[in-house]
C-alpha positions in Angstrom: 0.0 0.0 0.0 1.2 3.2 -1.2 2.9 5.5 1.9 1.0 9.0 2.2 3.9 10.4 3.2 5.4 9.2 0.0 2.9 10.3 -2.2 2.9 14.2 -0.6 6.7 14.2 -1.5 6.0 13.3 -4.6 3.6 16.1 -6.5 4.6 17.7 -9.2 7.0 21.1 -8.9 4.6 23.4 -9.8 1.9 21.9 -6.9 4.6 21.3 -4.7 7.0 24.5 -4.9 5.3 26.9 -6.5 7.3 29.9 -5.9 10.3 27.6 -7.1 8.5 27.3 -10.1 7.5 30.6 -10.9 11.5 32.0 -10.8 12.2 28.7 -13.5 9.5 30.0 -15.7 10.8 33.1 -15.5 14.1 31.8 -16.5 13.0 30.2 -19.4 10.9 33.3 -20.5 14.2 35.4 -20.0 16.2 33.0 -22.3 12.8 33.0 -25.2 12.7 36.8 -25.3 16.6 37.9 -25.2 19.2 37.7 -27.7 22.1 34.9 -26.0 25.1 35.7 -26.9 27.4 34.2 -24.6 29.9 32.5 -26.7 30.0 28.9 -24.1 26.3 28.5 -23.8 24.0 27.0 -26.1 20.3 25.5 -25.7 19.6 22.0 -25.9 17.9 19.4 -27.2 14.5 18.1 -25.4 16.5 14.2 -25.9 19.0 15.8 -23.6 16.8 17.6 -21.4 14.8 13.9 -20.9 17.7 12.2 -20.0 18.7 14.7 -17.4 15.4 14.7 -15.6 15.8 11.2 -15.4 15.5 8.0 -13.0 19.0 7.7 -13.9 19.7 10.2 -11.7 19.0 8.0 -8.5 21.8 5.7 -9.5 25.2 5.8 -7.9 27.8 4.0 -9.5 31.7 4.7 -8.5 34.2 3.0 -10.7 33.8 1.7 -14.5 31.6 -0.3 -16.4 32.3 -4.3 -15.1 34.2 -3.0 -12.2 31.5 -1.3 -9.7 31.5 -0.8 -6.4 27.8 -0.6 -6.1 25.3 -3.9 -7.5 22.5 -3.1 -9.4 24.4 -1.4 -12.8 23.2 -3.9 -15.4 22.0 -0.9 -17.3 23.9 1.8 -16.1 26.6 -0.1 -17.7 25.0 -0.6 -20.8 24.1 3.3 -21.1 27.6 4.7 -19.9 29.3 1.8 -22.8 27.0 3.7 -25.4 28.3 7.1 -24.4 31.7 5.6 -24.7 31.0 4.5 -28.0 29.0 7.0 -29.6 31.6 10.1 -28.5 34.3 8.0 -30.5 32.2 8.0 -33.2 31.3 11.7 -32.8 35.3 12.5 -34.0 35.6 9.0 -36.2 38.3 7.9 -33.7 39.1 4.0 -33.6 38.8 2.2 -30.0 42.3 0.3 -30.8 44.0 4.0 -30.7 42.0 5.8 -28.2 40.1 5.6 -24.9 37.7 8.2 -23.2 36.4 8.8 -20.3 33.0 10.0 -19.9 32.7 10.6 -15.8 34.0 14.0 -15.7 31.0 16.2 -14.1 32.3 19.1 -16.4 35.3 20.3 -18.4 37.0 21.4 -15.3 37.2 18.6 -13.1 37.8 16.9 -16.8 41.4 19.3 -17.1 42.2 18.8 -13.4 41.8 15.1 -13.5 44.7 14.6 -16.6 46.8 17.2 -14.9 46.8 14.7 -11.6 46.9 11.8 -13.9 49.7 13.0 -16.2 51.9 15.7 -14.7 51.8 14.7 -11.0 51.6 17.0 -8.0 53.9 20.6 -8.8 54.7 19.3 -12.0 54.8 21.8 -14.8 52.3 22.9 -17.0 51.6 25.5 -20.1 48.7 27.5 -21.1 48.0 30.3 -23.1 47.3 33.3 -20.3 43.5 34.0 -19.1 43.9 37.7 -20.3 45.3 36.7 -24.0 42.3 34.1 -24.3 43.3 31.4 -22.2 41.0 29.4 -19.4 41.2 29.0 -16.0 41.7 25.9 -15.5 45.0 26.2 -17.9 47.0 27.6 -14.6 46.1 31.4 -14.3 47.7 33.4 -11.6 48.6 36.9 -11.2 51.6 38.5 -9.8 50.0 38.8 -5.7 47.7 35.6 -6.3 47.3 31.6 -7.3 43.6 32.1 -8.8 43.1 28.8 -10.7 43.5 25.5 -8.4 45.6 24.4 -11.5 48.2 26.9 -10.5 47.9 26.0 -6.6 48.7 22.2 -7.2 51.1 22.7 -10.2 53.3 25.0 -11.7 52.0 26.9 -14.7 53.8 29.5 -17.2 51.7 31.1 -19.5 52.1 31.7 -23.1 50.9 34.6 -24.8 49.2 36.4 -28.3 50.9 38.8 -29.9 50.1 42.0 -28.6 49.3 43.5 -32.3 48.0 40.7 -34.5 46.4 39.1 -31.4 47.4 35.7 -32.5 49.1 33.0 -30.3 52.9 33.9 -30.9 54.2 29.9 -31.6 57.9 31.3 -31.7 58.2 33.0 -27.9 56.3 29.3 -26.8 58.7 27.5 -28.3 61.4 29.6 -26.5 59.8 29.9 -23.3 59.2 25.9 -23.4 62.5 25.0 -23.8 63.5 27.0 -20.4 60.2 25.9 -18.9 60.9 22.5 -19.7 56.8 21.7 -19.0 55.6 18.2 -18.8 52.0 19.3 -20.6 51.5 21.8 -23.0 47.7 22.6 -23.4 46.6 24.1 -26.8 42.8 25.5 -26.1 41.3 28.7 -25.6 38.3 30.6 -23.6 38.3 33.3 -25.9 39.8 33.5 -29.1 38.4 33.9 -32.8 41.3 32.0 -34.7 41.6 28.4 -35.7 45.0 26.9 -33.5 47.6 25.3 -34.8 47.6 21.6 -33.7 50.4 20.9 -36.1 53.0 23.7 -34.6 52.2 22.9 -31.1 53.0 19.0 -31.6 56.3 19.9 -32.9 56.9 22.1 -29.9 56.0 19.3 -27.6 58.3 17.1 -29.5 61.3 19.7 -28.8 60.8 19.6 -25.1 59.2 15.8 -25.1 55.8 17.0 -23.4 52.5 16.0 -23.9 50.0 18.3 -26.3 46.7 18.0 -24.0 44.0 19.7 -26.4 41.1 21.5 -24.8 38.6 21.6 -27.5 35.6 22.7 -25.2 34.6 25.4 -27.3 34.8 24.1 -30.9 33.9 20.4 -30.1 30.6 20.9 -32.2 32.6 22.4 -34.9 35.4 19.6 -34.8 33.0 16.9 -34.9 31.3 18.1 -38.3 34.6 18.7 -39.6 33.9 22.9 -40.1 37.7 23.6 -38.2 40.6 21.5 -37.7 40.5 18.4 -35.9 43.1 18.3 -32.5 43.3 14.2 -32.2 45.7 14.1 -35.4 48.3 15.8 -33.0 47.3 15.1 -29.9 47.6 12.9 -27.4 45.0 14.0 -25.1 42.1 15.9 -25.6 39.3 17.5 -23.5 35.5 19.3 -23.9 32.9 19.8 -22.3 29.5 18.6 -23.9 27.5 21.4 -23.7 28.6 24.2 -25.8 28.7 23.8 -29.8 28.0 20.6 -29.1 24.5 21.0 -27.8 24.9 18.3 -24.9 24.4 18.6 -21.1 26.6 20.4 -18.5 29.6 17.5 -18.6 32.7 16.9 -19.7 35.0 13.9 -21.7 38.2 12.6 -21.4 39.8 11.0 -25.0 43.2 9.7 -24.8 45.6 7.9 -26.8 46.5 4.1 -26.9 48.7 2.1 -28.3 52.6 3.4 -29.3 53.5 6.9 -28.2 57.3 6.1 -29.8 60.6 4.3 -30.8 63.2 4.8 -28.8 66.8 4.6 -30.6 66.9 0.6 -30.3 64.0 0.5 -31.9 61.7 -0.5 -28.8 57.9 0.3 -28.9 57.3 2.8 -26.5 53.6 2.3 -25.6 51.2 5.4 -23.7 50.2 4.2 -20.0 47.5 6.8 -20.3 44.8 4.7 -19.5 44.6 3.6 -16.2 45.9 6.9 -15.3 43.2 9.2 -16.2 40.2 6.6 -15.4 41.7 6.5 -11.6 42.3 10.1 -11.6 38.5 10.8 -12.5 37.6 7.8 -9.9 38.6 7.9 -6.9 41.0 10.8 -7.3 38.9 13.4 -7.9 35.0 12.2 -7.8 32.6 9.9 -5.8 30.3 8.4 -8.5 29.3 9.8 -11.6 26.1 11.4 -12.4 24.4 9.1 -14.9 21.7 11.3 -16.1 24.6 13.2 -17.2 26.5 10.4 -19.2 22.4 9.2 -20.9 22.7 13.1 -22.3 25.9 12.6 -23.6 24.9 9.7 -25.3 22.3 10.9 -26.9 24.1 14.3 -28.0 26.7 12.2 -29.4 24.1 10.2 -31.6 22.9 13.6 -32.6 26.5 14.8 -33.3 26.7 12.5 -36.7 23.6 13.2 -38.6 23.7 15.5 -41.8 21.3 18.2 -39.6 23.9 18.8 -37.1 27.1 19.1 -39.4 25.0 22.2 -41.1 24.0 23.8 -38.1 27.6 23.4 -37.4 28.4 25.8 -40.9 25.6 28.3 -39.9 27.0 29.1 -36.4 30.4 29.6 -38.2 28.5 31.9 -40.8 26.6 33.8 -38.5 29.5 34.5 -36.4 31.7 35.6 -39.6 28.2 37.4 -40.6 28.7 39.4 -36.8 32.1 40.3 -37.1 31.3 41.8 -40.6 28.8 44.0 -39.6 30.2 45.1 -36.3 33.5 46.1 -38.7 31.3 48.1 -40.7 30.0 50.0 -38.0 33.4 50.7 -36.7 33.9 48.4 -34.0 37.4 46.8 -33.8 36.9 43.2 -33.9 40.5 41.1 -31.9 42.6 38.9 -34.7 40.5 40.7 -37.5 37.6 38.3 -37.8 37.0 34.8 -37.0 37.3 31.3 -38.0 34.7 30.1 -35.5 31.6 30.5 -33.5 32.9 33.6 -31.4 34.5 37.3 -32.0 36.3 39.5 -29.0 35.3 43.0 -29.1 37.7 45.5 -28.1 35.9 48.5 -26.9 38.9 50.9 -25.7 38.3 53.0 -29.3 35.2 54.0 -28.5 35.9 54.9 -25.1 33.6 52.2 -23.3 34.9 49.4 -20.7 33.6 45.9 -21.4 31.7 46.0 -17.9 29.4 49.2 -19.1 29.0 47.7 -22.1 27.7 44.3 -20.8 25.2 45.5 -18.4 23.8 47.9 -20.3 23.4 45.0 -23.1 22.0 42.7 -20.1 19.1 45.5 -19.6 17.9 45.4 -23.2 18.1 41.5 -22.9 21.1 41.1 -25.0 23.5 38.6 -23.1 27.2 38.5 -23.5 30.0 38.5 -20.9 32.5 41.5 -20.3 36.4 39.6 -21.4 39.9 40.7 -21.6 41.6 41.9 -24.5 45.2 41.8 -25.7 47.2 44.4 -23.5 44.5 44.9 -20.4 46.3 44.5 -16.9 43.5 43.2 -15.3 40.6 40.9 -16.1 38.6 42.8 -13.0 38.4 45.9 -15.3 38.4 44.3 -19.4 38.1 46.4 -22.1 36.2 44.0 -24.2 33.2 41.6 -24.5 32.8 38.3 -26.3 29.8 37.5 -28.1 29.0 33.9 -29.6 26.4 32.3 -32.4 26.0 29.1 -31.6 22.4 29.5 -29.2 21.4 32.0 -31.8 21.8 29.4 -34.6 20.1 26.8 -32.7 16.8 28.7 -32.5 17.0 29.4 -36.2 18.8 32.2 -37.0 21.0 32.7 -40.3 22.8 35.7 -41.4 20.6 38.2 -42.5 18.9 37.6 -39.0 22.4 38.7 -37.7 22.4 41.7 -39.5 19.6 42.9 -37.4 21.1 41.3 -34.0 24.2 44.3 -35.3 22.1 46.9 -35.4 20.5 46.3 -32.2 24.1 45.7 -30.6 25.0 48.9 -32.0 22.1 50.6 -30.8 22.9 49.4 -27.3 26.6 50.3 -27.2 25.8 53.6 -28.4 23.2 53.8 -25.1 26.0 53.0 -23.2 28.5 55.4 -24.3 25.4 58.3 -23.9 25.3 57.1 -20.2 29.3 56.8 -19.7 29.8 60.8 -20.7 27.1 61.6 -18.4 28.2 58.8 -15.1 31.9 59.3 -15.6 34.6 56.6 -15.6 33.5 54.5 -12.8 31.4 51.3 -13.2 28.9 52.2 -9.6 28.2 55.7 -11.1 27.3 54.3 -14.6 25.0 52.1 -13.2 23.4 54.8 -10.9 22.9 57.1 -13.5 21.4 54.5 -15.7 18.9 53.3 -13.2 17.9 56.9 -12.2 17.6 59.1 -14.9 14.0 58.7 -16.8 15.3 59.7 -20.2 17.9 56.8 -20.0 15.1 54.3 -19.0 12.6 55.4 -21.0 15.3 54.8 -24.0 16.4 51.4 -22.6 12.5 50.2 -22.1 11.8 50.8 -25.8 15.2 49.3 -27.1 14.3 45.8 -24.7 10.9 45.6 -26.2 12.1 45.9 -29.7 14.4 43.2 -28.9 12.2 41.0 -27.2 9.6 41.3 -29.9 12.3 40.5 -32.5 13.6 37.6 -30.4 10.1 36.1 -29.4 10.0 35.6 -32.9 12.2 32.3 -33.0 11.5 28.9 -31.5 13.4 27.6 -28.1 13.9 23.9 -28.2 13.1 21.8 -24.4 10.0 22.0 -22.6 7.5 24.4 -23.5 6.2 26.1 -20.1 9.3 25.5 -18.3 
């Protein structure tokens, strides 16, 4: 007989919580009615959204398929095996030559688990500089701080864009490797608009014998339908996250290399021990079990990975971001690198006189969302001069590039709002935003700005659930 208890605990949200519910519906009418623009988010599939509100979520199941230390993972097995599976078919990579690893709870814990696994505690590591374009996780510290746990636990040098072109400068790595001597050399980026070089960073690692770890979080979409350059040719580790181009859930991946890593001078096979490494590191170095609603949505974004539908939406989020950068240029906005090869562009704001944090909140308020970012040459990511804007949600709700020529205009239009308020505020950020939330004229202008956008926006479908 069923418990009463039970069944009270067990109502729907919207009976149950109520007030819980109204601030997720608001969510979801917030992301229907603005303009996205955050270069690492994305919407996704319902297929993903059903697996992550899931029964699968009740499992645990700590270690790896066959070896659990929990009963009752007949099918857990069977779904995580699929995941494995389908994400090395996602990149057309053959089981006898590489492994992955589909645990990591995102792309962090993903980079921190083959840092443990590979370079050891205070071993040294490489990674292009948070303020240049670089992530987190790839070691950032600044001259009083450690900021990144990946610079507390090992020791990180950065490598850096040229100041000018705003392109990774492969020749000062090169130098700064050989004195580094590092044991990992990562080639990814957080925010940059140009297609990396796998080829010259493999023959840097060669020089100084370290591993190329590959952090392909951004462009994994793009990768897998072949619209950029792959990193597995060169690498012999690489790492993403699942839910930005590639239109999976919140997660992360692990792929490795098997098999020979070289030939020594007698001619003995030297094989990678990668393996073991990185599956222990993940479990029980780093996490308890995995969350297996998670590694169902991985699965099924991986399936949707290799059909002809996705490898075009793949093109259009390249086009519309090329379509961006084109009309922002024409309006006289300078655009970092000179344009893009991918699903992003870096704005650098500092000719126009605006800081990337006025510019960003005054976008926020006519429901345009991007993030504030460092440029080349800023001294400090608290106070950026730039903001990064990203196609890849856009594109999934359906828009193509002469939709993007009106997403322009209303940037434009909003930047300009901005500078109006700066000359009136001042330099500083708290003053901007008092003026802007006081004075009628500029509310009154930012009002009518939000409702033109939201009507434009409102326009276009949201995949998922449709009330919530």
């Amino acid at each position: 007989m069923a418990n009463s208890i039970t069944n009270n605990m067990n109502a729907n949200l919207w009976d149950s919580d109520p007030e819980l519910f109204e601030i997720i519906r608001d969510e979801k009418k917030r992301q229907c009615s603005g303009l996205e623009m955050i270069a690492s988010e994305n919407f996704t599939s319902m297929a993903v959204l059903q697996c992550l509100g899931s029964c699968l979520t009740n499992k645990y199941s700590e270690g790896m398929p066959g070896q659990r230390y929990y009963g009752g993972n007949e099918y857990i097995d069977k779904i995580e095996l699929l995941a494995q599976k389908r994400s090395l078919e996602a990149y057309g990579l053959s089981p006898e030559e590489w492994g992955v690893n589909v645990q990591p709870l995102s792309g962090s814990p993903a980079n921190f688990a083959v840092y443990t696994a590979v370079v050891e505690p205070h071993g040294r590591i490489m990674g292009l500089d948070l303020p240049d374009g670089g992530h987190l996780t790839h070691g950032f510290f600044t001259s009083k701080k450690k900021i990144s746990a990946t610079s507390i636990f090992f020791e990180s040098m950065p490598y850096k864009v040229d100041p000018d072109s705003g392109l990774i400068d492969y020749e000062a790595l090169l130098k700064t490797a050989r004195l580094f001597k590092p044991k990992l050399i990562i080639a990814g980026v957080s925010c940059h608009s140009r297609a990396l070089d796998y080829k010259k960073f493999r023959e840097i690692c060669d020089d100084v014998g370290a591993y190329l770890m590959s952090d392909m979080a951004h462009i994994s979409g793009l990768v897998a339908a072949g619209v950029t350059g792959s990193p597995f040719e060169y690498s012999d580790i690489v790492t993403t996250t699942t839910h930005k181009s590639l239109r999976g859930p919140r997660s992360g991946v692990i792929f490795f290399r098997k098999g020979v890593r070289s030939v020594n001078n007698k001619g003995d096979k030297i094989l990678y021990d990668l393996e073991n490494r990185i599956n222990q590191a993940v479990f029980p170095g780093l996490q308890g079990g995995p969350h297996n609603h998670q590694i169902a949505a991985v699965a099924t974004a991986m399936k949707q990975v290799i059909t002809p539908e996705f490898k075009q939406y793949q093109k259009q989020i390249v086009v519309n971001a090329k379509r961006l950068c084109f009309g922002l240029e024409s309006k006289g906005y300078k655009i970092v690198t000179g344009g893009t090869d991918l699903h992003l562009i870096l704005v650098d704001l500092r000719n126009i006189g605006l800081s990337g944090a006025k510019a960003e909140y005054t976008l926020e308020h006519v429901s345009i969302a991007c993030n504030k970012n460092t440029v080349p040459g800023d001294k400090s990511a608290q106070n950026p001069s730039g903001i990064r804007l990203g196609t890849p949600a856009l594109t999934t709700r359906g828009f193509v590039a002469t939709d993007i020529d009106q997403v322009v205009n209303f940037i434009d239009r909003g930047l300009k709002l901005a500078k109006e308020i700066s000359q009136k505020s001042g330099p500083l950020l708290v003053d901007f935003k008092k003026v802007m939330n006081s004075d009628q004229e500029f509310q009154t202008k930012i009002a009518s700005l939000r409702k033109e956008i939201e009507a434009f926006s409102n326009q276009f479908p949201m995949p998922g659930y449709k009330d919530y």
